[in-house]
SEBA-696682 format. One line per 10 residues: number of its first residue (from 1); their letters; for each residue y, z, x of N, C-alpha, C, O. Coordinates in pm, whole numbers. Example, Ala and Ser with C-alpha at 12.3 -4.5 7.8 and 13.67 -1.06 7.14 Angstrom:
2
1	AS	-569,780,1319,-450,780,1230,-330,780,1320,-332,846,1424 ~ -225,708,1285,-106,714,1367,3,787,1290,114,804,1341
***
This chain:
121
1	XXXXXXXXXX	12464,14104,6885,12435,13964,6911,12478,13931,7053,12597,13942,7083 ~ 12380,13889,7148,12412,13836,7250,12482,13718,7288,12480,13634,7199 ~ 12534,13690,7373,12647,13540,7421,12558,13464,7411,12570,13388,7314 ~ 12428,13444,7500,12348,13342,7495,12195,13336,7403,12093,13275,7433 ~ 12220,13417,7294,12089,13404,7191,12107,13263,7134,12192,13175,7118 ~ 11964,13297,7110,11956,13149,6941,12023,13176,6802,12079,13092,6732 ~ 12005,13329,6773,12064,13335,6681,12126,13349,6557,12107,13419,6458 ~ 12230,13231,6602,12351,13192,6594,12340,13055,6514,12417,13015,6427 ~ 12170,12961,6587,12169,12844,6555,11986,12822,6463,11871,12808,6504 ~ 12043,12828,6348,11951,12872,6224,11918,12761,6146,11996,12742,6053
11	XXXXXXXXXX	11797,12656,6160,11739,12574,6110,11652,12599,6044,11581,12697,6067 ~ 11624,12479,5893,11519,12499,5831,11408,12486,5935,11412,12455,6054 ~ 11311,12519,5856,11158,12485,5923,11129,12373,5858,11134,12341,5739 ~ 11087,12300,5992,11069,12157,5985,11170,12063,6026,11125,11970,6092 ~ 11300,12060,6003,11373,12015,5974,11437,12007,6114,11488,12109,6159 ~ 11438,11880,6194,11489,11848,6321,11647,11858,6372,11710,11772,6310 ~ 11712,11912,6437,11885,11889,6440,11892,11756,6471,11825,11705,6561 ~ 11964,11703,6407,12016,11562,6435,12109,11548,6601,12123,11659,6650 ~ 12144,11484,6649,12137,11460,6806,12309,11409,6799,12306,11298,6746 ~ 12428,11437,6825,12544,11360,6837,12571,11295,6825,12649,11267,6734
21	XXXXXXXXXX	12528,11221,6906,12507,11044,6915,12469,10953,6794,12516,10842,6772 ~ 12361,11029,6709,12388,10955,6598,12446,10962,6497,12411,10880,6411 ~ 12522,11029,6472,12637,11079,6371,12770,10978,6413,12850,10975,6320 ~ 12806,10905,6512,12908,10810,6542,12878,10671,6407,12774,10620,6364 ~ 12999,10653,6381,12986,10535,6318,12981,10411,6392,13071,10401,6475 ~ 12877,10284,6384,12877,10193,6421,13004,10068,6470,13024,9999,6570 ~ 13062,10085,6352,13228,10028,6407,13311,10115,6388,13281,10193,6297 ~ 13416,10133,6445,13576,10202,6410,13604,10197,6311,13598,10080,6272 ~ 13635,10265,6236,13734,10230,6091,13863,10193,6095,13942,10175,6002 ~ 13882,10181,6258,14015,10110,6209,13977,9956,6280,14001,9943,6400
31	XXXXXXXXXX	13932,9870,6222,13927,9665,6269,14031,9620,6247,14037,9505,6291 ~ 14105,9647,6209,14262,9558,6266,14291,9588,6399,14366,9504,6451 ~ 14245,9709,6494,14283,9646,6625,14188,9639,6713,14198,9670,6832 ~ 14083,9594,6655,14000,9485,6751,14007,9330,6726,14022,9270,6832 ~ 14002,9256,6625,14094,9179,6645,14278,9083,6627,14331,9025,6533 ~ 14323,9112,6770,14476,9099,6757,14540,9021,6666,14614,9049,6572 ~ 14481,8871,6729,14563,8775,6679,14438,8629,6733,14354,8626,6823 ~ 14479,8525,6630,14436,8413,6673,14472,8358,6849,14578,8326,6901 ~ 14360,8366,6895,14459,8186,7000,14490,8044,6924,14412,7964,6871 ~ 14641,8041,6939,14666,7851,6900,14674,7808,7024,14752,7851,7109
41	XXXXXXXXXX	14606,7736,7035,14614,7611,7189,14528,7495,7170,14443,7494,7081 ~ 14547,7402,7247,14490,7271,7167,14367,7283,7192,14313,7197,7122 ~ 14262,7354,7267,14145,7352,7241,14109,7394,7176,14003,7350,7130 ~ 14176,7523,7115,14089,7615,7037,14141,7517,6894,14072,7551,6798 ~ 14222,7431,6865,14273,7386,6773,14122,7235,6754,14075,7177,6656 ~ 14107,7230,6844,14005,7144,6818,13868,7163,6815,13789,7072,6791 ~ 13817,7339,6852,13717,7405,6791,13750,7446,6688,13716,7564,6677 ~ 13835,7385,6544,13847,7460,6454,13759,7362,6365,13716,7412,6261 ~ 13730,7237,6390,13661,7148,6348,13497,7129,6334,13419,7062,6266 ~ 13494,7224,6434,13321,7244,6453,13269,7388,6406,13151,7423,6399
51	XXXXXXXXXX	13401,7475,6369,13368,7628,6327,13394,7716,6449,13309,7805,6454 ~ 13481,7722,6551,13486,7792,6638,13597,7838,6657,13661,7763,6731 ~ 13679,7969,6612,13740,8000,6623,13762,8061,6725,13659,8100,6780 ~ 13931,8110,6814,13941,8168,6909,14044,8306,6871,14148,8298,6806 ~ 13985,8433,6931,14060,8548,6845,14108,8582,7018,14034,8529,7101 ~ 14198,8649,7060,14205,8722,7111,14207,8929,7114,14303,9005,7098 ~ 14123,8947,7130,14083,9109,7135,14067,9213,7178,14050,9190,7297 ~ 14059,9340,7162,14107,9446,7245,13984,9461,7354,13864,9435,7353 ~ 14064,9508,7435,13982,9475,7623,13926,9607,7585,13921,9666,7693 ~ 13887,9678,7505,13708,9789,7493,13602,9765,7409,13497,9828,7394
61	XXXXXXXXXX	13660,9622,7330,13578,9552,7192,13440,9493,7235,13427,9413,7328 ~ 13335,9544,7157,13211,9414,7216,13171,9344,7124,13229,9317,7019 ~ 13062,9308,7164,13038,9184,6998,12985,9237,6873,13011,9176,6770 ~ 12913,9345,6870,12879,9392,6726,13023,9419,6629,13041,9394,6510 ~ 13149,9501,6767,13269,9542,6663,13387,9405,6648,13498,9401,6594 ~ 13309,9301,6719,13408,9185,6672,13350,9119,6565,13421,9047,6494 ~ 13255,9130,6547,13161,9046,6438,13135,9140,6307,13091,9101,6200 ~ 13176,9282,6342,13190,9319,6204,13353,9321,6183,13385,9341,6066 ~ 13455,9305,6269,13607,9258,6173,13600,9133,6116,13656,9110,6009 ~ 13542,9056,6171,13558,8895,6139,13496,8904,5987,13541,8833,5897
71	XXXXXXXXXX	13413,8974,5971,13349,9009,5830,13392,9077,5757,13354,9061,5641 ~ 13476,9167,5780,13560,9259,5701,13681,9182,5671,13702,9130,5561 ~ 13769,9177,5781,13889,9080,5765,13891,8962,5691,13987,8940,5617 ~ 13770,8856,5705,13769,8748,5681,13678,8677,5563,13667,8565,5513 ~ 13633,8775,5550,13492,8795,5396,13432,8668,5457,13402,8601,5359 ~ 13400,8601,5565,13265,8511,5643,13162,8574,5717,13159,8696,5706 ~ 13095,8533,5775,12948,8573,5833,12954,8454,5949,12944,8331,5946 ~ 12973,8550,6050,12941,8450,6215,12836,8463,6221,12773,8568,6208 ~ 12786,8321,6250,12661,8293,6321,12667,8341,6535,12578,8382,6610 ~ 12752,8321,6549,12719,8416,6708,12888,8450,6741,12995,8416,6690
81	XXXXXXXXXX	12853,8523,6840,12994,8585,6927,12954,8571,7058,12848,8601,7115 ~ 13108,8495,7117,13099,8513,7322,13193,8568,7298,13249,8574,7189 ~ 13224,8618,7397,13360,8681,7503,13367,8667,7610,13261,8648,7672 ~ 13478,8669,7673,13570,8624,7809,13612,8685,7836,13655,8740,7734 ~ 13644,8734,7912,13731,8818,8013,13842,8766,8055,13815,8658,8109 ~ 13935,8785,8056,14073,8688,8123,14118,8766,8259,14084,8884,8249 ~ 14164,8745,8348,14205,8830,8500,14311,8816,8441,14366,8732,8369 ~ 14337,8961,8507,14540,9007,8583,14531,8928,8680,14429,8901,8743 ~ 14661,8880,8699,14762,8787,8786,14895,8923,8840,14983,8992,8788 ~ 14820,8895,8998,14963,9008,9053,15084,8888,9057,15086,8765,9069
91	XXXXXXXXXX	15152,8962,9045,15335,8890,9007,15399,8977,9109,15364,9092,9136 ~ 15525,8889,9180,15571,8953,9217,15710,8928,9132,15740,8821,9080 ~ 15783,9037,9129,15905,9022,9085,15987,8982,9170,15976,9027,9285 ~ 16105,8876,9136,16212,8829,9242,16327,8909,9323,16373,8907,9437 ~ 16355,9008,9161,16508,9068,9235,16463,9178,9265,16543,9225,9346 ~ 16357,9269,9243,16309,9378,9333,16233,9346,9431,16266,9397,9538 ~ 16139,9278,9434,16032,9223,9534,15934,9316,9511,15872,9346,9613 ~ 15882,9397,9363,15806,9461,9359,15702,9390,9301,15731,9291,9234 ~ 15518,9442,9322,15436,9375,9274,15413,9442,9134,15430,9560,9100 ~ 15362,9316,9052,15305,9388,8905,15184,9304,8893,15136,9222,8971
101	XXXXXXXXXX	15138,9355,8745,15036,9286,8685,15088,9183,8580,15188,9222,8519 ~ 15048,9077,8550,15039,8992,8430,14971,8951,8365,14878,9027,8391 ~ 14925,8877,8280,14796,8847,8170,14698,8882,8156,14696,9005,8155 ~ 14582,8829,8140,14454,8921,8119,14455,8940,7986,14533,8891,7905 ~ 14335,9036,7959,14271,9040,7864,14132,8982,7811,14053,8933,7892 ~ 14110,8986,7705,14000,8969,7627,13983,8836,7515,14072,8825,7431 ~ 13899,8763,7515,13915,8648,7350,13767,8681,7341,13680,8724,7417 ~ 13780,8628,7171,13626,8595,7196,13619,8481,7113,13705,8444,7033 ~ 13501,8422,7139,13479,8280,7073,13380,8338,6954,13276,8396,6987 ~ 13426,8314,6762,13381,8314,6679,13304,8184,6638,13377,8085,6626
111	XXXXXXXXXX	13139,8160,6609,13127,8046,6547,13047,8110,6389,12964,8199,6370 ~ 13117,8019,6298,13079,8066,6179,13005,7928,6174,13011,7829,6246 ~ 12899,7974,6010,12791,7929,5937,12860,7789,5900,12981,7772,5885 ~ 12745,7676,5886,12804,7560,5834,12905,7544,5669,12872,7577,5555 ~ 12994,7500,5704,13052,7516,5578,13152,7660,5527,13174,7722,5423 ~ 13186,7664,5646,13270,7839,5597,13405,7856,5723,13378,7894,5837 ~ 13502,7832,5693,13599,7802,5705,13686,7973,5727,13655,8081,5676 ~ 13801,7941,5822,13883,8067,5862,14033,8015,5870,14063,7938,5962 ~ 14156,8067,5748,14251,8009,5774,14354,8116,5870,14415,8217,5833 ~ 14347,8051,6010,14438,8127,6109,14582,8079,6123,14668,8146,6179
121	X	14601,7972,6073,14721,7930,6105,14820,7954,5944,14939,7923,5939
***
């Protein structure tokens, strides 16, 4: 058997190899850490009235894998998903005078279906 023969790689007839890419599962199995934690702040406290919740979430999350935790976690059905981006803030530190990073991150804005409620607090 040679290094670079076929083979090695023995398909039915007919029968196509499936491609990598689609063998990935659609969300992670693990959704507890895409989304962290609620935002409490008084706006988001007053989108809780119209159905708009505010999650903050992991900075590689997009909207299909935030909208399937919110459904897993929360047994509701969002009607849409945004996200935000938050900037790093360079800091400087006082007693070294060295620069860092601070805040940032990710939220996203959940709005659920009329009549369907999320208890975050």
């Amino acid at each position: 058997m040679g290094l670079f023969t076929s083979d090695d790689k023995k398909t039915e007839k007919g029968a196509a190899p499936v491609p990598a890419q689609d063998l990935r599962p659609a969300v992670p199995a693990d959704l507890g850490r895409i989304l962290r934690h609620p935002r409490i702040t008084e706006r988001a406290v007053i989108g809780h009235e119209k159905g708009v919740y505010v999650f903050d979430v992991a900075p590689d999350a997009n909207k299909k894998q935030i909208e399937a935790a919110v459904r897993a976690l929360y047994k509701v059905e969002p009607r849409k998903v945004n996200i935000v981006t938050l900037p790093y803030k360079r800091k400087r530190n006082a007693r070294t005078g060295q620069y860092g990073m601070a805040g940032g991150g990710k939220k996203a804005y959940v709005y659920l279906k009329e009549g369907e409620t999320i208890s975050v607090m």
